[in-house]
N, C-alpha and C positions, 0 to 999 in steps of 0.2 A: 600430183594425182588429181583428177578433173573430181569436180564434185559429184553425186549421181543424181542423175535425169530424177525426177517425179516418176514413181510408177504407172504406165499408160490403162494398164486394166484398171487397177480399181479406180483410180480417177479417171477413167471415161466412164465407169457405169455409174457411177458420184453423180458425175453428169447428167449420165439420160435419166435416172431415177429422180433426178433433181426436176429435172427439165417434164418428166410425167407428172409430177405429184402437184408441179404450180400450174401446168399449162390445162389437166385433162377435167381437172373438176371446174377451171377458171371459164373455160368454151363449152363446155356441159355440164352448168349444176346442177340442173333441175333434173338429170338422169341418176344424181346420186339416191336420193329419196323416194324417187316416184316408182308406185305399184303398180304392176301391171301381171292381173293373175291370168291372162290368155296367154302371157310368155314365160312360164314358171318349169325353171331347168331344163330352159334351152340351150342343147350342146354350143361350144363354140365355132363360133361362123363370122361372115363377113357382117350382119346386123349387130351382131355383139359378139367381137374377141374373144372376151373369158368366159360366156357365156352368160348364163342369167341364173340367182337364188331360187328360192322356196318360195319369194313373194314376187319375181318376175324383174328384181332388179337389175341394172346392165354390172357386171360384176368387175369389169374393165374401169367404171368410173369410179367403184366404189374403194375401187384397192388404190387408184390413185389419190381416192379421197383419203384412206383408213392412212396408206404412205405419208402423206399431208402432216398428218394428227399425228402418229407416230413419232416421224421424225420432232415434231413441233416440241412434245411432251420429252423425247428423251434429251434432244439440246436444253430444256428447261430444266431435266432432272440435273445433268451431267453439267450445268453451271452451278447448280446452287451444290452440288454433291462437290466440284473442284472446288468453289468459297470455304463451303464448309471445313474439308478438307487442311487448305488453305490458312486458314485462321488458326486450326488446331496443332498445325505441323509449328505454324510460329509461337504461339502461347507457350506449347511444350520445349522451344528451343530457347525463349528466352525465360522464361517463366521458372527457371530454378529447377532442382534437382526434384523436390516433393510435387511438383506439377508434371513435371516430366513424367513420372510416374503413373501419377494419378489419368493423365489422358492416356498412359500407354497401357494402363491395368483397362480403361476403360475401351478403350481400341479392341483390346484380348475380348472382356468377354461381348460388344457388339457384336464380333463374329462369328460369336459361340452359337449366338439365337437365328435360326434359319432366317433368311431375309423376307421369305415368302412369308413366313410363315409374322413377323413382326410389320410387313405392308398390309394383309390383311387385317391384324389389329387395328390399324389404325384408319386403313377404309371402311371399315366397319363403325367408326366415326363419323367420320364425313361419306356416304355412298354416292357414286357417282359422281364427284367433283373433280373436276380436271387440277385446279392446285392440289388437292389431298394426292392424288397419284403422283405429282411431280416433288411430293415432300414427302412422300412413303418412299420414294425408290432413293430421292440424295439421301435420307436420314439410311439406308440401310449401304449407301457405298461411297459416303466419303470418305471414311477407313482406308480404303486402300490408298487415295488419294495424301491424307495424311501421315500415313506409314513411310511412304517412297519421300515425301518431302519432307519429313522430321531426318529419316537417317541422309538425306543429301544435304543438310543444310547443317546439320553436327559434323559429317565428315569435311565441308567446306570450312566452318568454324574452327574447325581445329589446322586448318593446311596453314602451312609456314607463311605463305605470302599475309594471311588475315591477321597471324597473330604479329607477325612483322609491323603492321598496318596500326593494330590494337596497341602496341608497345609505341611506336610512332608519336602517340598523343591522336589519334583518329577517333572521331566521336563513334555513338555504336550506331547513330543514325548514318553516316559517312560510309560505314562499314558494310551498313545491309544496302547502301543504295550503290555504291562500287563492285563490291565482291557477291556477297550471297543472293542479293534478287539477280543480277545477271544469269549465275550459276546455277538458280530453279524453273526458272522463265523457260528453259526447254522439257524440264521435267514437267513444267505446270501443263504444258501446250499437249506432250503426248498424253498424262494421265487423263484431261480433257478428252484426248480424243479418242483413246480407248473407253473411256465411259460411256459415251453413244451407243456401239452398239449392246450394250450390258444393258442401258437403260431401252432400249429399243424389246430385248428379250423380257425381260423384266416387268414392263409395260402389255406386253403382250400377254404373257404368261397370265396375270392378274385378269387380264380384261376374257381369257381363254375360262378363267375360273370363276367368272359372273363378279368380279368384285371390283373392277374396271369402272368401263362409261356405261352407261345406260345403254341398253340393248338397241334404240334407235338410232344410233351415232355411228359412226366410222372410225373404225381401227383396226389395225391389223391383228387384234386379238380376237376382238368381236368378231371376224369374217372367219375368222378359225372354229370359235365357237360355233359358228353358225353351220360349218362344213360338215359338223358331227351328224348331223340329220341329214346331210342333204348326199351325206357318205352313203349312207345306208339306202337310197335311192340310186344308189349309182352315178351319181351328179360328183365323177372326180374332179372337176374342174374349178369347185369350191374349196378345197384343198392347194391343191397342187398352184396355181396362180397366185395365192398369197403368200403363201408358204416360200415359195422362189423368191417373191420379189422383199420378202422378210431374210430370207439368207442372201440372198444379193446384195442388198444394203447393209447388212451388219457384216457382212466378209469385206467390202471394199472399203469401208469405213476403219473397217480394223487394218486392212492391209496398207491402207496411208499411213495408220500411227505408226505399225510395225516396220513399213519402209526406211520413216522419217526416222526410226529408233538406229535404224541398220547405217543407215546414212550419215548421223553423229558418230557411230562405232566408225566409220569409215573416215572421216573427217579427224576423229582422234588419232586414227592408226596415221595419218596422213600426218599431222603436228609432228609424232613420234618422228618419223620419219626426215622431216624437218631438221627435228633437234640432233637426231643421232649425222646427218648433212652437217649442220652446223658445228657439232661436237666436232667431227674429224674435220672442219674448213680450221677450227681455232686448231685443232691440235698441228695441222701442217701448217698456218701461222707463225705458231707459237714456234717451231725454228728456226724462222726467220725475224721474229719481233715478240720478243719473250716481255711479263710483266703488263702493269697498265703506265697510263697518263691521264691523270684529272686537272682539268683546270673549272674554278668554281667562283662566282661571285652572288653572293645574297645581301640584297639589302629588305629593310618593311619602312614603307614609306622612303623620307629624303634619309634615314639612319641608313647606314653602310654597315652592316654585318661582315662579310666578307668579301676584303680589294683584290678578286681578283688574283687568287692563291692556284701556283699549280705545282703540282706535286708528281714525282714519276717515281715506281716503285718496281727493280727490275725484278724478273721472275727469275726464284732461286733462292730469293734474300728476304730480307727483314728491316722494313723501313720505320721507324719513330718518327710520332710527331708531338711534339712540347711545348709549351708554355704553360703562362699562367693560369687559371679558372676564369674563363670568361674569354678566352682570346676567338674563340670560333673553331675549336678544335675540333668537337663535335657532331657541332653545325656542318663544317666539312664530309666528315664522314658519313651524315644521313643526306648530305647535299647528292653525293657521289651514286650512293645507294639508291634516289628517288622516293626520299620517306620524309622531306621538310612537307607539313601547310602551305595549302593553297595560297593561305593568305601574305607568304612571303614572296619575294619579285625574287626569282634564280635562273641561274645563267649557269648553266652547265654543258660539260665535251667530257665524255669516258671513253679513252681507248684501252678495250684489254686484248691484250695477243693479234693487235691489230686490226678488230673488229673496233668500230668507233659508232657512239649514238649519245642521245643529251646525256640520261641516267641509267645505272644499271634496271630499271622497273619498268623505265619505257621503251627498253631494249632486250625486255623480256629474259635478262640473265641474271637476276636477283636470285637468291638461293640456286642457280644454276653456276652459270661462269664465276660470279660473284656473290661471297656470303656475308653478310653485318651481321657480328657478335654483338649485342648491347652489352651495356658493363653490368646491368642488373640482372642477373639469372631469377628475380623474384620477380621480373615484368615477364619477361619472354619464354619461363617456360608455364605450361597450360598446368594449372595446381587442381583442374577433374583429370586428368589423367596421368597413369602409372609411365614410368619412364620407359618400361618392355614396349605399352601400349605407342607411346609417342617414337619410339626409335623404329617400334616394326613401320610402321608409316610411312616416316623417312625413308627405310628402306625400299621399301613398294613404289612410292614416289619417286624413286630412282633406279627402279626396276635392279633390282638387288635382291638377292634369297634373302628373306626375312625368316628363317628358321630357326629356332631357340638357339641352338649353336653357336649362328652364324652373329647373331645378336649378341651373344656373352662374350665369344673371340673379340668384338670388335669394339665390347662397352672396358673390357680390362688392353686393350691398349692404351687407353686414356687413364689406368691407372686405379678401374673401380671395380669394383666386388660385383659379382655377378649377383646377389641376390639384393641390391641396389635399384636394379632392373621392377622388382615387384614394389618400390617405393612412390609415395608421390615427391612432388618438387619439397614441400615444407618439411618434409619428413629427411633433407639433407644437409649438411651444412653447408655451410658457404662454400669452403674448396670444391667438396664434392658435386656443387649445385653451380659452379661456374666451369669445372670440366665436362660433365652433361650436357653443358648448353652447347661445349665445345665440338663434345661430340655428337649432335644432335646436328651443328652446322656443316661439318667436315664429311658427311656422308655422300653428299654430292662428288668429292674431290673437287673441289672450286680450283680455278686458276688464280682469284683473287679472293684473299681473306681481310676486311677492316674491321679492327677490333676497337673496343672504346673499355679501356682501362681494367684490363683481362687480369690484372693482379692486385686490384684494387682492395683492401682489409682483410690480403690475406695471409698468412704465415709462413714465416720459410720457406718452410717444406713444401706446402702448395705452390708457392711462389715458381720451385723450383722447378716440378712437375709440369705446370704451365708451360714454361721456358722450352723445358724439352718435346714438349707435345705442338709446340709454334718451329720451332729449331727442325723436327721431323717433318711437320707440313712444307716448309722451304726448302730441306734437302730433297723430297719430290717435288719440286720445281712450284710451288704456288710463290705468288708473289704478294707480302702481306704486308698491311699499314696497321698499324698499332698508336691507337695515341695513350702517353703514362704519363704517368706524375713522379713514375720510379725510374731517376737517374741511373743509378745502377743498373737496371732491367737493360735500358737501354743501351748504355755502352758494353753492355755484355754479348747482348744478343742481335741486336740492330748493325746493319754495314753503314746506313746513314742515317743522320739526325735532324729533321727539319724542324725549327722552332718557330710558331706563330706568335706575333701580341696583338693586341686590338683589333683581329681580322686582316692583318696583314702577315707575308710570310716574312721574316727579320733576318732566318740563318738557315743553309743549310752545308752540312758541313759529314765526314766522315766519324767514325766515333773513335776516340782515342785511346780506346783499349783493344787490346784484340779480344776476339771472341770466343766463350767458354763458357766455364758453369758460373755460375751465379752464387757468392758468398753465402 
């Protein structure tokens, strides 16, 4: 789907309003100022366009000049209103639960107090200062600016790919300069650029209500003000010309941000679109070349971490991988997934369902084709939020009905009590906090699941539960790698057994039991 054109109307009148306000006071200044009472509300004509005021001014230069000022003072207000903003949205997001609060109770009542009515307090201060108007209107609408990027930059903080990231070992400086500033940088640009024409109204309104610039100066509030006497002489053209060239300008201004809005919604629907393309190329693939193949080599510095290990895991079945602590088993599995440091030198090929790229992360099928279980459900799942809260998510994320229901059917196939759902992560125990995590990753239906030691300190019973909740994902065709330290796990459940040692692969071999439940 082609991207969409720029909107031609309001970015042409962008244009010419641009192109009046520098050019008309720039070749005629000395028209903005100068009195001339032998020409006082002269209709409009070829001497003067818009006519002329109460003191004989040309009214055609003035509105280019007031346009000038206007726009000058709202890009002024509508940057420091987006900083503001800006600062507040991150404070609140990294700033802890009691800060969070404290800017969000403050947010509430800011917008409680009329804005007009809290900018004239404070021009009432400073009168007549061009800084005082440009710090009365941000201090009254960075709020909105704020709001829209606190809840975008929480709802990013919390998506799988960050805490993926976060669990990784990814500093939180790594985190905002990869994932979340990307992710608000379009938010920042529209709310930007919706504030112009606000601060343009804003601007006017004040300077309409004598608390603006000084009555000798140019603005398109003050040329409003001025229209009110000159109304009542019948002089409509003191009106009517500022007033067009004030909605003209805050309608095209808004209708670029509103476009640019439409145009991301469009460019989204277009990804979708992509992915669901993609989803059915693997799915007709996949009968043809079921399962992956990873081959991976990592070294840091002249040390060899991993020689060169590859690994194929058919879809259907259940692959182990084994050794000792320290062989590189792990290493493998976040090599695959696209989740090692920079700082390590990796050499990676993932083919799943015959789709092939370096890593499942730069091949954009992490929690999609492809999901990493970590073995710690006390890293990976989010301990601010309810598990309802974090599954309905997932669900949305993968365009699935997230409705209570639909939620509880899907959290007791893994085994768990439906009012588990209203708990946080630390409020589970270990079985129940490692099935969670299971089913938190399975909602995708991945074609590839690697897991890192899914049965690790846990009991029987759990153990067993696991077994069968890994056993039902590969009777639906996923193809899954598991690395354990449980022999038994393995030969029970696994079709084959690869063993690493020192970064090298040593054996791989079929397992010697046939497959069943687990003692």
């Amino acid at each position: 789907m082609r991207r969409l054109r720029p909107s031609i109307l309001p970015a042409a009148i962008c244009a010419v309003l641009m192109l009046y306000a520098l050019l008309v006071p720039m070749l005629n200044s000395h028209a903005i100022y100068a009195v001339d009472l032998t020409a006082v509300y002269k209709h409009p004509g070829t001497g003067h366009l818009f006519g002329t005021d109460q003191l004989g001014r040309d009214v055609w230069t003035r509105t280019a000049a007031a346009l000038r000022v206007s726009l000058l003072m709202a890009l002024g207000s509508a940057t420091l209103a987006t900083i503001l903003g800006i600062i507040a949205a991150t404070v609140a997001v990294t700033g802890g639960k009691l800060i969070d609060g404290i800017i969000s109770r403050s947010i509430d009542g800011l917008n409680a107090i009329p804005h007009l009515l809290l900018s004239v307090v404070i021009l009432a201060l400073w009168p007549g200062q061009i800084w005082a108007i440009v710090l009365s209107i941000a201090l009254t609408h960075w709020t909105q600016v704020a709001r829209v990027l606190r809840s975008k930059l929480l709802a990013e903080r919390e998506s799988g790919y960050v805490q993926l990231t976060a669990a990784s070992g990814a500093s939180t400086i790594a985190i905002w300069r990869t994932h979340l500033i990307p992710a608000v940088l379009p938010q920042i640009a529209i709310a930007f650029a919706l504030q112009v024409p606000h601060a343009m109204w804003h601007e006017s309104a004040l300077s309409f209500l004598g608390v603006g610039l000084p009555p000798q100066a140019a603005s398109l509030g003050l040329l409003l003000e001025d229209a009110r006497s000159g109304i009542l002489a019948g002089s409509w053209w003191l009106l009517l010309f500022p007033s067009v060239v004030l909605i003209l300008a805050c309608w095209a201004v808004a209708g670029l941000a509103q476009h640019e809005e439409k145009a991301r919604t469009t460019r989204r629907s277009a990804r979708r679109h992509r992915k669901n393309a993609r989803t059915q190329a693997s799915q007709t693939a996949r009968e043809s070349h079921t399962g992956f193949t990873a081959r991976v080599a990592v070294s840091a510095g002249a040390e060899v971490l991993i020689d060169r290990v590859e690994i194929n895991a058919a879809g259907g079945s259940i692959t182990a991988l084994m050794g000792p602590s320290g062989a590189g088993k792990t290493l493998f599995l976040r090599a695959i997934a696209g989740l090692l440091p920079a700082t390590l030198d990796t050499s990676t090929a993932l083919t799943i369902n015959g789709q092939t790229c370096v890593n499942a992360r730069s091949g954009q099928m992490l929690g999609k084709e492809l999901v990493f279980i970590p073995g710690s459900a006390a890293t990976a799942l989010n301990p601010v939020r309810t598990l309802r809260k974090a599954l309905a998510r997932a669900f949305r994320e993968h365009a699935r009905d997230a409705s209570a229901q639909n939620l509880e059917d899907y959290w007791q196939i893994f085994g768990l009590d439906s009012h588990l759902l209203d708990h946080y992560p630390h409020q589970l125990s270990g079985g129940q906090a490692q099935r969670a995590l299971l089913a938190l990753g399975l909602v995708s239906s991945p074609a590839c699941i690697v897991l890192d030691e899914p049965t690790s300190a846990l009991d029987q019973d759990t153990r067993k539960v696991i077994a069968n909740i890994l056993r039902r994902a590969a009777n639906d065709g996923a193809a899954i790698l598991m690395v354990t330290h449980d022999t038994e796990l393995a030969e029970h459940l696994a079709t084959v057994i690869y063993t690493m040692d020192n970064g090298q692969l040593v054996s791989s071999r079929p397992s010697v039991q046939e497959q069943g439940s687990i003692a």
